[in-house]
C-alpha positions in Angstrom: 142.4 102.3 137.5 142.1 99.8 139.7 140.1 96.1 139.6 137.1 97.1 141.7 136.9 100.2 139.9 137.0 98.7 136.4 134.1 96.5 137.9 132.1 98.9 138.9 132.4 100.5 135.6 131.5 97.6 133.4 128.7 96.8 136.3 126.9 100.3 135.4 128.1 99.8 131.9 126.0 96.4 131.8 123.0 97.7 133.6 122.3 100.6 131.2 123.1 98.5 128.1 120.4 95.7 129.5 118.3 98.2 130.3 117.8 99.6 126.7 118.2 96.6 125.1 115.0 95.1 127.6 112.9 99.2 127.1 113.5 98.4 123.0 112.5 94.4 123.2 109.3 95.5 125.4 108.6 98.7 122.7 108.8 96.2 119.6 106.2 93.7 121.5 104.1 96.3 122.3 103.8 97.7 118.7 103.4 94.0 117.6 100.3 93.4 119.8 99.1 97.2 118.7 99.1 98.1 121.9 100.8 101.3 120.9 97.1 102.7 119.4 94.5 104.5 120.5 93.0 103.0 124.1 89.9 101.1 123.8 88.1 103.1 126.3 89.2 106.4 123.5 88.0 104.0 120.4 84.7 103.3 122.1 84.2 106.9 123.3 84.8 108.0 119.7 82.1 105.8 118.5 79.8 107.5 120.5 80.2 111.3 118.7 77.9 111.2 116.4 74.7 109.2 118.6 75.7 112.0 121.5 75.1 114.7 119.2 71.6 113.7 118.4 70.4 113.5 121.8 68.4 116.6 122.3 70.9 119.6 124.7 68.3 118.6 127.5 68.3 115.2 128.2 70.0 114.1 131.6 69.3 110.3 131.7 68.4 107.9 128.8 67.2 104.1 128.7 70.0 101.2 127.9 69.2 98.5 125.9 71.2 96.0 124.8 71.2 92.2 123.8 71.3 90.8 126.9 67.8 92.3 127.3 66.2 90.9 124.5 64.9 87.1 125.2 66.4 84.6 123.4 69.0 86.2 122.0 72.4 84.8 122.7 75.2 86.8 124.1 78.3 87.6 125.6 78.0 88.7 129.6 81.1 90.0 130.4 81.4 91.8 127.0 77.9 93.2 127.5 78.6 94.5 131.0 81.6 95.9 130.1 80.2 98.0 126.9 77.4 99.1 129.5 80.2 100.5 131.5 82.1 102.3 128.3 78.6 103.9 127.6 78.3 105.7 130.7 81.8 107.2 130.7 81.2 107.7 126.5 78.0 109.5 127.2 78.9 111.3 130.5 77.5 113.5 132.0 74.2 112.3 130.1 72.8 109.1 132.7 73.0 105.5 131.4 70.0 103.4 133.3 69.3 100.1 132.5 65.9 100.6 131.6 63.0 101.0 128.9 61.3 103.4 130.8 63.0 106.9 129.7 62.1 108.9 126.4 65.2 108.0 124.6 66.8 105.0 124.9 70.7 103.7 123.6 70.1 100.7 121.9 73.6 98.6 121.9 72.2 95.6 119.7 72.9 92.9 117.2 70.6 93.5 114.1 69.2 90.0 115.4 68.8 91.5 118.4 66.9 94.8 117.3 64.5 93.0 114.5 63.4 90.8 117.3 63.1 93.6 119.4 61.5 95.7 117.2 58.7 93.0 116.9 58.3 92.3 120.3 57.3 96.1 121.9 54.1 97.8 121.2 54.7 101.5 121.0 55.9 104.2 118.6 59.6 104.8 118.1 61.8 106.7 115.9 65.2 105.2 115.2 68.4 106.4 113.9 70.6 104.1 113.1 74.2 104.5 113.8 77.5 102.6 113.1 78.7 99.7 115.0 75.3 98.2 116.4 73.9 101.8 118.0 70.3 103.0 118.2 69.6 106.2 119.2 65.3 105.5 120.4 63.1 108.0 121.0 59.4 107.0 122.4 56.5 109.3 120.4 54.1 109.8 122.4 50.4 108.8 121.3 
């Protein structure tokens, strides 16, 4: 065997070992950050199972309502736009407006955001109560 050959060999040789070595550092960092779990955009759909379920077979578009639409109520706006987003893919192919004026509203609220709400808006609602800061609102008509 010559020189360049033996190179060569221990040149592919080193590339495949570092390459393994680099796949198995980047799998332990992964698992570390728990980036190996569920997706978020999964997690937040799964949240959504039960509230889904409850929305009567017929209903194509539904009110949003979250905490950034409750005055005086402090909040997050990138988190809030972003979870405005996951509820239209989560409830899909059911609309997502953000509005007050549909029968049944998706209430994505703080409890401090939803008692003051609650006390602010004339009307009658039923609300179920879900995990995770979801209301399910439906407007009873007079």
């Amino acid at each position: 065997m010559t020189i360049r050959r033996i190179l060569q060999v221990g040149l592919i040789g080193w590339v495949i070992y570092s390459s393994f070595t680099q796949s198995f550092a980047y799998l332990i960092s992964t698992k570390e950050r728990g980036s190996l779990e569920q997706d978020p955009v999964t997690t937040w759909e799964t949240k959504f199972v039960r509230l889904k379920k409850a929305l009567p077979t017929s209903t194509v578009a539904v009110g949003y309502l979250a905490d950034w639409d409750v005055p005086g109520i402090t909040y997050n706006d990138g988190n809030q736009y972003g979870e405005y987003v996951l509820i239209q893919y989560a409830l899909s192919p059911v609309i997502v407006a953000r509005d007050t004026d549909y029968e049944w509203l998706v209430g994505n609220l703080t409890h401090e955001a939803y008692e003051k709400w609650q006390r602010s808006t004339q009307g009658s609602f039923e609300v179920s109560f879900f995990r995770n800061n979801l209301y399910l609102i439906h407007k009873v008509k007079p």
